[in-house]
N, C-alpha and C positions, 0 to 999 in steps of 0.2 A: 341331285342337288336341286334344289327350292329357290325360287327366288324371291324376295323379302322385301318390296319398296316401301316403306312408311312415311316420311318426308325427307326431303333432299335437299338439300344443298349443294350443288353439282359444281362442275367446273367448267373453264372457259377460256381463250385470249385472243387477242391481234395488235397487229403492230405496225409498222411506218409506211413510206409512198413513196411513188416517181413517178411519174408520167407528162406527156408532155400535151395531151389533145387539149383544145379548148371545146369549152361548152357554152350553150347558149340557153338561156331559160326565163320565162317568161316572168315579169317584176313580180317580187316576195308579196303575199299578203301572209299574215297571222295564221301559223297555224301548218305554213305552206313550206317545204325543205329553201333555202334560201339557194340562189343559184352556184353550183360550184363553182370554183375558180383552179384548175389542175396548178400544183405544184411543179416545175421543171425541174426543180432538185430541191430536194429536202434539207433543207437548212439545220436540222435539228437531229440530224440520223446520227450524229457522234453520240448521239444518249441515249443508244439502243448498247455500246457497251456496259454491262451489267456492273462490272467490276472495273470499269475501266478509272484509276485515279482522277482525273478530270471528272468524269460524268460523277464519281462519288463527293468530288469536291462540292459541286453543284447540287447536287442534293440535301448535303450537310450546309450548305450556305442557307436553304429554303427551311431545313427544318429548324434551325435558329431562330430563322424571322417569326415562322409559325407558335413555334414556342414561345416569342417573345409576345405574339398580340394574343394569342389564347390561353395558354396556360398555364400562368404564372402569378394569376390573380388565388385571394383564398378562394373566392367560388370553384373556381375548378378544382384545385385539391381540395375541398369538401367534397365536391362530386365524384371527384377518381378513386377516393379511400371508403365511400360507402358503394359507388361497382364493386373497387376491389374486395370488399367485407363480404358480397354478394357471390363473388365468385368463388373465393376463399373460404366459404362458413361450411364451417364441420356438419350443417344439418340438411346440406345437399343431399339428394335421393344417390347412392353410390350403384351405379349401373352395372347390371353384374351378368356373366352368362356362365352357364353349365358345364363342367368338362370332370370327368373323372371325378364324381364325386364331392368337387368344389366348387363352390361360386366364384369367378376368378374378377377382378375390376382393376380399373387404372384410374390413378386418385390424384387430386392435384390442389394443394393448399398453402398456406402462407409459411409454412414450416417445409412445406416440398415445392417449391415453385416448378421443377423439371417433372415431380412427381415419382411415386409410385404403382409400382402392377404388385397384387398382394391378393390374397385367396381368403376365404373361410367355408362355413359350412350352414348349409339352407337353417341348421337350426341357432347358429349365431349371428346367421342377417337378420332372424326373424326380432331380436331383441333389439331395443332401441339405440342402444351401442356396441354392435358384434365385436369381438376381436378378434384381429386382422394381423394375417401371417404375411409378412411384407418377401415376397419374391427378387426382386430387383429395383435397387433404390438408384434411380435413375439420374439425382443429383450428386451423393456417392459416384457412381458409375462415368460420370462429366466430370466429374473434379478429378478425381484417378487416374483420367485416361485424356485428360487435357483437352476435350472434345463437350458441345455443348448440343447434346444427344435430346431431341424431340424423340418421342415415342408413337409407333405407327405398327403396333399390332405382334400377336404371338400368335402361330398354328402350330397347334401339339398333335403327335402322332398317335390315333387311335389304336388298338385301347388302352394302353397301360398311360397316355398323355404325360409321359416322362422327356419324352428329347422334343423339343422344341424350336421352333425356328423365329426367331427373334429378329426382327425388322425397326431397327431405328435410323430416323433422318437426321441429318447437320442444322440445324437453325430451322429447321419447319417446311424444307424443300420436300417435291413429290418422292423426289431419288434416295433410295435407301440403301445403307447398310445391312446385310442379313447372316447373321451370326447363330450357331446352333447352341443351344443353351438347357441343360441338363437338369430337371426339376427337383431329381434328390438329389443328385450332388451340390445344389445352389449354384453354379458356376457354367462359365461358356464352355465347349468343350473345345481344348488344345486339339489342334490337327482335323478337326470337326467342321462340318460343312462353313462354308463361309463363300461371301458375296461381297465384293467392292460394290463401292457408291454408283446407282445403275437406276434409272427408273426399271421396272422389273420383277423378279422376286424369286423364292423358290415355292416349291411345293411337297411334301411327304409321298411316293410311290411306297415305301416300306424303308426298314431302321437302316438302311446302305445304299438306297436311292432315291432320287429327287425329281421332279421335272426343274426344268430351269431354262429363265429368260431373260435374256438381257442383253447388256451391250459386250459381246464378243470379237467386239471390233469393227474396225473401216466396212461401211455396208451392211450391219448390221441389226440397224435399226432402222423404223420408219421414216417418210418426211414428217411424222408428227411428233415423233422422238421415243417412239414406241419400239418394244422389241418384236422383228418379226420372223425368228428364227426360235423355235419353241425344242429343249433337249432332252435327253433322258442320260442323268451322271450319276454314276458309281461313286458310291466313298473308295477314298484313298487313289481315286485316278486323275489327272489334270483336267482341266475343266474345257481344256480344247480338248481332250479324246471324248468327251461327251457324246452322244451318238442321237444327228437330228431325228426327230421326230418329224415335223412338220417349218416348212419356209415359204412364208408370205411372198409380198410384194413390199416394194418402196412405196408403193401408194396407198396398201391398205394404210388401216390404224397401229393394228398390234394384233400380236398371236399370242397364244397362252394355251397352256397345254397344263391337265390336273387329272385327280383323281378323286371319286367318292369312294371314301370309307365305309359307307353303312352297311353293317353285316349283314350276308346273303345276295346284296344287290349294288357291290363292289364294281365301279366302271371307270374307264379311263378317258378322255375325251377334250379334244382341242378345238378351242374357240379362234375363228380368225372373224376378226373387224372388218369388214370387205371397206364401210364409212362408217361413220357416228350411229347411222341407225339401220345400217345392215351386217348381218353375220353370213358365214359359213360352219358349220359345227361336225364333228366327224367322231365317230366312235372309236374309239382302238380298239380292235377285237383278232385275237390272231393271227399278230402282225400286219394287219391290213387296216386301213382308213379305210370307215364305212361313213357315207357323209347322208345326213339326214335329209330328206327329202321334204324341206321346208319354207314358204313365202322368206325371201332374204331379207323381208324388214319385220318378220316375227321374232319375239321373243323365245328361244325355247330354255324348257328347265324340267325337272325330273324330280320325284320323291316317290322311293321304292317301287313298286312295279306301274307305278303312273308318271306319263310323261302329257306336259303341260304343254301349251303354244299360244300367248300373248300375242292377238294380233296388230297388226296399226294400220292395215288394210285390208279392205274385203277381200277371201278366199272362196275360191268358188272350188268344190274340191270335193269327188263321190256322190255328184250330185243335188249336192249343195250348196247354197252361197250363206257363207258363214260372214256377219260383218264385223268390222273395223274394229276394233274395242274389245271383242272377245276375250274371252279366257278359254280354251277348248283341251279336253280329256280324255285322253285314250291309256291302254296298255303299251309301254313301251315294247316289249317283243312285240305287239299286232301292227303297233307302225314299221319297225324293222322289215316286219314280214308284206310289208307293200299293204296293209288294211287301212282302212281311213275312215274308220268310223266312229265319230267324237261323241262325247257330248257336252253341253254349254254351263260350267262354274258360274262364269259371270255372262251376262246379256247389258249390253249398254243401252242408252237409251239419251234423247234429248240432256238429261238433268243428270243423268249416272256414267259414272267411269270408274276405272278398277285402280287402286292403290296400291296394293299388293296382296299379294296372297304366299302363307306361308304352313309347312305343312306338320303335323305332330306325327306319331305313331299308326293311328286310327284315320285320322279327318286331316282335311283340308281347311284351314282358315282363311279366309276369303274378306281382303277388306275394298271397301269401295266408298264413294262419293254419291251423295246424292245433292245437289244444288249447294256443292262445297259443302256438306255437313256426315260424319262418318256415319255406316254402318257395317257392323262384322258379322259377317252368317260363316257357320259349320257346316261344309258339302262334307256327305259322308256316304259312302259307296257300300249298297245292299243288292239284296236277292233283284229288284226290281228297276237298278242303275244308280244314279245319284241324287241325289237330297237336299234341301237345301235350310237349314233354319236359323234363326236369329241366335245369336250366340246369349245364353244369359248372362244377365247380371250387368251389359255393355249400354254405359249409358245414353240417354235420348238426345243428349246435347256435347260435344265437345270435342275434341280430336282424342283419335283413339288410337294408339297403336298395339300391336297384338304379336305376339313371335313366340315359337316353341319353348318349352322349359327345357326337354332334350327329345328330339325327333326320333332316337331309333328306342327310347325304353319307354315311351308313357304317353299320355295325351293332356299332361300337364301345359300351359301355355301363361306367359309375362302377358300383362295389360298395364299398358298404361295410358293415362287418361289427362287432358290438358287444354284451358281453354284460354282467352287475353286476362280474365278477372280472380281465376281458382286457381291454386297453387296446384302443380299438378300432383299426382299418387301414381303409387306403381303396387298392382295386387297380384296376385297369384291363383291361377285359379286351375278348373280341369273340365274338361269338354264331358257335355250331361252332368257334372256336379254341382250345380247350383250357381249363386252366385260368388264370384271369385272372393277372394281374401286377403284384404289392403293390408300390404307389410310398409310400408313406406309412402308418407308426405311430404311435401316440402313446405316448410315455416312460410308467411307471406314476408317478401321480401319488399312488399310496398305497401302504403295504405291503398286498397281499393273500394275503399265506403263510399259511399254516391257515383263510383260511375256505372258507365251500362253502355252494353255494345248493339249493335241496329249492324243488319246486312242492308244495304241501300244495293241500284244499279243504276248506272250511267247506260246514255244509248252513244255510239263513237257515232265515225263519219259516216259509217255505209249502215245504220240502224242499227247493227248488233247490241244486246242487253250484255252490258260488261258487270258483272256481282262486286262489291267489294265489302269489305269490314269496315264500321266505324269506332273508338271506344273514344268515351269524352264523360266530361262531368252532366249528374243529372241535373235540366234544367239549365240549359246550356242558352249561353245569351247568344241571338242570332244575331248578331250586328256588322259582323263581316274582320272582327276583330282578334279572333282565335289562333293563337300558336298552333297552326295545322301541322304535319310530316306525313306525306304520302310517300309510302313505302312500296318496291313491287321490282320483280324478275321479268317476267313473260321470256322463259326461253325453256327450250330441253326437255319439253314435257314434263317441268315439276310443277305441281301448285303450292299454293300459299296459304296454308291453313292456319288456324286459327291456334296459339301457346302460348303460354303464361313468360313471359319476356322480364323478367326482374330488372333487367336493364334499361330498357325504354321504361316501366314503370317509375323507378328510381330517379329517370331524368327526364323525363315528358310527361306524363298524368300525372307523379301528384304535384307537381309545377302548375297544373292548370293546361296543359299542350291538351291538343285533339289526338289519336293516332290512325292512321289509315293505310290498311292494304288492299293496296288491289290485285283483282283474280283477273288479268290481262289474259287474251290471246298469245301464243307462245306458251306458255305454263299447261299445267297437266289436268286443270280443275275439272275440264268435261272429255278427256280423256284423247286420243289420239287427234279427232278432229280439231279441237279446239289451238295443239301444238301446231298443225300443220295449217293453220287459215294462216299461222304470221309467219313461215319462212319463206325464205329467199327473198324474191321478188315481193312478197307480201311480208317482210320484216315490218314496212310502215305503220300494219293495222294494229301491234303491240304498241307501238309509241301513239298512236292516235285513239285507241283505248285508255292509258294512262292518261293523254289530256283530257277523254273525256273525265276522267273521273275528277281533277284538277277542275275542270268547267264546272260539274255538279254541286261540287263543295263550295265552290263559289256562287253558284248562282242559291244554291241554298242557304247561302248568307251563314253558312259556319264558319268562314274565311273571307280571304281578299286575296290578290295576286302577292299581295306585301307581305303577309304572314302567312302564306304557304310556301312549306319549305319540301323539297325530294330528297328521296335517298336510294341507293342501288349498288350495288358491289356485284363484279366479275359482268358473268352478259345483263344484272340489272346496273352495273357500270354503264356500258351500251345504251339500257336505256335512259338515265339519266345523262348522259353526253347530250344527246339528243334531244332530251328536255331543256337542255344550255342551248344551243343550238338551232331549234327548230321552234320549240315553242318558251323563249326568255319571257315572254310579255304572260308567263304566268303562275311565274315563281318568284318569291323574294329572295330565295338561296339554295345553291346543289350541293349533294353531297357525292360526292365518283368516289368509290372505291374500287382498288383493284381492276381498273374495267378493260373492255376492249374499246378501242376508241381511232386507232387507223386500219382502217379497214381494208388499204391498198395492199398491207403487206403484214398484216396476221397470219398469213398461211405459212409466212417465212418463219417465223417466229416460234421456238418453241412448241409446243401443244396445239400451235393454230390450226396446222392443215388437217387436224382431227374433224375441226369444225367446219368443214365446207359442205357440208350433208346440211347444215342448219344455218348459213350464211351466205353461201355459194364461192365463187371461183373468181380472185380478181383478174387473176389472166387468163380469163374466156370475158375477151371486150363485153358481149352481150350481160354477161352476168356482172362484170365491174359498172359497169351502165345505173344498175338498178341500188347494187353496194356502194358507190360513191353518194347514193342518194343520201344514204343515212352512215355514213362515215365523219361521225363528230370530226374527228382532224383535219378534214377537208372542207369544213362547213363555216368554219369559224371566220369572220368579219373584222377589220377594221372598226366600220361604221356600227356595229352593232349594238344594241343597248345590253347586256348582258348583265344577271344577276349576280353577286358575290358568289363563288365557287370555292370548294373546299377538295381537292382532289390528293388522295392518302394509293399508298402502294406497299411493296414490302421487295425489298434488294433480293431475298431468299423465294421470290418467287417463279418456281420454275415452272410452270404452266401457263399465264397469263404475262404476258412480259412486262417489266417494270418499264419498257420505254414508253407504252404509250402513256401512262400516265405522266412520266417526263418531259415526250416530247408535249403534249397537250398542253401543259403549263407554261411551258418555256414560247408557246408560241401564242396565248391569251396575251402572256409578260410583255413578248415583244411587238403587241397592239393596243398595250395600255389599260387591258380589262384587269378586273380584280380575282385576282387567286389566290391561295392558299396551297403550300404543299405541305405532303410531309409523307417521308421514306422511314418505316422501320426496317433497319438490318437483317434484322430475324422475322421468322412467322410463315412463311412459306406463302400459300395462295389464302389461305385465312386470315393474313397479317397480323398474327400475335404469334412467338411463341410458347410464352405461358400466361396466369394470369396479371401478374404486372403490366404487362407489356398490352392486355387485351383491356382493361382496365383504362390504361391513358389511351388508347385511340378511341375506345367507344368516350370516352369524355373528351376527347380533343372535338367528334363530330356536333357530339349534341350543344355543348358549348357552342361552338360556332354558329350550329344551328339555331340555337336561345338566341344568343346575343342578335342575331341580325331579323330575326322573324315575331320575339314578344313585343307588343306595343310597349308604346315607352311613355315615362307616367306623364 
């Protein structure tokens, strides 16, 4: 198995506090964390009940007022039903992947709000309107069965991909349902594998066995909520005579245990999370766990007789010192066999980092960063070692993503290509055939006549060159007057590249808005280093990157503190808390989504204690020391001058806890600053769970955001 990073959108949370120490800290200047003040008891911890009546009452009383001051005017429902047109429009690129034969997609429109999974054939995607054998009509399937069933993936059993294991969630939660589901019969199968509501999953070992993970009970799972008991069950046995495989710890992450299919080079092998960004991985081979012999914060992955190892530290190994960033390539028996002699896919450098790399029949495709701007080379493995060349036909400018057409029959490979101004395409091409062959575009969903995007960089506190994107109209008046939205993550090693957003186009450019992303420290834009300058103890230099980029725009007079506005969801929640918080005196308005934002007691919390590899540990004093520094929920002021806030969350979200956003609000309220809430029921950690629902919250934000950041006439 391969592994495939192209852009992310990852996950995150934390949640509430206690403590009783006082601190001391020297008078706030601009710019400067303001001095904590420890809570002795948390006042607001009743609203870490999820479901609790009370806490949902109080919710529903915010989302009232919210909807009463934003939207409710025609602007807004002008702007919700041309997103929702947007999300809705039958001329979407329908995203499709390979299996027996068919192209399989999952579709979601104003006539299927829940959606559809429904198949056709490469030679009816190629025509402008294929038609589509609908599989499982997923709002059929919710109305039937009384259940309002989000969809979260099918793995069909190679080769005949007839019996299926079908995974759907309740309202848009991580934790699924897994149901086995019969592709000729059309139907789930009676007496057929099946899973309760479990973060988890199964996996295909063959047509009467699974692996299987999940919550088996008292003890059974991580403190991160993760399952660390990984099994191997028989059809028609009970699901307690399963027979472990492999049993964690309470404090790893999760274990999981699978198999590759790919004929001839058939393996079984269990992954344990030791943290967020170290593994253990072990082969099954002959009843015995053979465990890999590998740095425990590399990445390892496999495609037929080559085995891969993503480094995120330098390896000094056979004489070598192999550095941080790498991509390295050996024969998987020669590493078994104790050999250790690689050689290098990707080489990092100052400007370059690895994206991901995904592999066809023949080749390796290999994609990487160069000064945040893609490029895709073909390693291909000959008489004389490995190779490296630009893949054709992959263009000079834009983000590029690239993935097998089917890995074990061809060296076909999906391209798809996508910038803030081009609607993006999706072609089809084949490694040494030339250039690929566009089967699909998307319609422009916005006017983008006159604008034009510029890469600028800001320098932060300690001199670092921060990159960011700008898009704006040409001939842009510099007066400091501009409806800016800096936009930005910095966590997890993802970066932030550059796609055609129909969304913010629709409600920010052609209104006349600026739009800005920044390529912060924490994100993945220059590759290992760049994640690891902003954790733990260095979390501050992502939020002190993002101001700077906030100072640049402003001193380059394309804004003012007044009309620049932030936005961030889940850990760019995090850092927008902290733009409220630390640096107010330079935003006109926030926008938190989904974020994490106490930081005392996110490890409690749901998914939290996943994240102690990238935040640290509040109950190790030394390391809550540095964590209180930038724990919006404990930062927050009376006296403070604080910008309008807009802070949105989802009741169904079980990864990131909905209290801190609750608690956050309820403790601005009871010091008099200005908020904004607003809880959807459904939506899981994305906060929609279809496009209605994804429609009003992206128009509840930007509204908010217009109204309080456009000059007024």
């Amino acid at each position: 198995m391969i592994r495939s990073v192209m852009t992310a959108a990852l996950t995150l949370a934390l949640a509430a506090c206690a403590s009783t120490e006082q601190t001391e800290s020297p008078a706030e200047t601009p710019g400067t964390a303001p001095a904590v003040a420890e809570m002795p008891d948390d006042p607001f911890l009743w609203l870490e009940g999820v479901e609790d009546p009370k806490a949902l009452d109080w919710a529903r009383e915010r989302n009232a007022r919210t909807i009463a001051a934003l939207a409710e005017s025609d602007a807004f429902r002008t702007l919700e039903a041309r997103i929702r047109a947007n999300l809705d429009s039958t001329a979407r690129i329908p995203a499709v992947y390979e299996q027996g034969g068919f192209l399989y997609n999952f579709w979601r429109d104003a006539d299927n709000p829940r959606g559809l999974w429904r198949r056709t054939t490469l030679a009816e995607y190629r025509k402008p309107e294929p038609a589509w054998d609908v599989v499982i009509d997923l709002d059929a399937l919710g109305k039937a069965e009384g259940e309002n069933w989000v969809w979260r993936g099918a793995s069909c059993l190679r080769p005949e991909f007839r019996h299926c294991l079908v995974s759907l969630s309740r309202g848009g939660a991580d934790a699924t349902v897994v149901r086995e589901f019969d592709l000729v019969e059309r139907r789930f199968v009676e007496g057929g594998f099946f899973l309760p509501e479990a973060k988890g999953g199964l996996g295909w070992i063959d047509r009467d066995t699974v692996f299987v993970q999940t919550d088996f009970g008292p003890g059974s799972m991580t403190n991160s909520g993760y399952p660390r008991i990984a099994k191997r069950w028989r059809r028609g046995t009970p699901l307690a005579s399963a027979e472990v495989v492999h049993e964690g710890l309470a404090e790893h992450v999760s274990v999981g245990a699978f198999r590759d299919h790919t004929p001839g080079f058939e393996r079984e092998v269990v992954r344990v999370g030791t943290t967020f960004w170290t593994s253990e991985v072990f082969l099954l081979k002959d009843g015995e766990k053979v465990r890999f012999d590998k740095p425990d914060d590399a990445n390892l992955a496999w495609h037929r007789e080559w085995l891969m190892l993503e480094l995120r530290s330098d390896w000094t190994v056979g004489g070598r010192t192999w550095p941080a960033g790498a991509l390295l390539v050996t024969r998987f028996d020669d590493f078994l066999a104790g050999k250790r002699e690689f050689e290098m896919l990707f080489e990092p450098s100052p400007t370059k980092s690895l994206v991901g790399f995904a592999g066809t029949r023949n080749h390796v495709l290999v994609n990487e960063l160069d000064n945040v701007r893609n490029r895709v080379y073909v390693a291909t493995h000959g008489p004389g070692g490995w190779t490296r060349t630009r893949l054709a036909g992959a263009p000079e400018f834009g983000t590029v993503a690239v993935a097998p057409f089917n890995a074990v029959d061809g060296d076909d490979y999906w391209m798809t290509v996508s910038d803030y101004l081009t609607p993006s395409t999706l072609s089809l091409g084949r490694v040494g055939g030339g250039a690929p062959e566009k089967l699909k575009a998307l319609p422009a969903f916005f006017d983008a006549s006159g604008l034009t995007v510029a890469q600028h960089f800001a320098t932060s506190d300690d001199g670092t060159r921060v990159p960011y994107f700008i898009v704006h109209r040409q001939g842009l008046v510099l007066d400091g007057r501009n409806p800016t939205l800096l936009f930005g993550y910095g966590g997890f090693e993802i970066p932030m590249l550059p796609g055609y957003n129909p969304t913010a186009g629709t409600a920010w450019l052609e209104r006349g808005g600026v739009w800005v992303v920044a390529n912060i420290r924490g994100g993945g834009e220059f590759g290992p280093r760049w994640h690891q300058a902003a954790l733990k103890a260095n979390r501050h230099k992502a939020f002190e990157d993002f101001a700077a980029v906030a100072r640049d725009l402003i001193d380059r007079r394309i804004t003012s503190p007044a009309h620049l506005g932030a936005q961030g969801g889940s850990n760019g929640g995090l850092l927008t808390g902290n733009m409220l918080t630390t640096y107010p005196e330079l935003f006109g308005a926030i926008v938190i989504q989904v974020p994490l934002l106490d930081m005392r007691r996110y490890h409690t919390l749901l998914a939290g204690a996943s994240w102690m590899g990238e935040y640290g540990n509040p109950d190790d004093p030394a390391e809550w020391a540095f964590l209180k520094r930038y724990s919006p929920y404990h930062n927050v002021r009376p006296d403070a001058k604080y910008p309008p806030v807009l802070i949105t969350t989802s009741t169904r979200d079980d990864r990131v806890h909905p209290g801190h956003a609750r608690k956050m609000t309820a403790l601005l309220e009871s010091q008099g600053h200005r908020v904004y809430y607003y809880e959807n029921i459904e939506g899981g950690h994305g906060g929609a769970a279809n496009n209605q629902q994804a429609a009003f919250m992206q128009s509840l934000a930007y509204t908010f955001l217009w109204d309080k950041l456009a000059p007024g006439d």
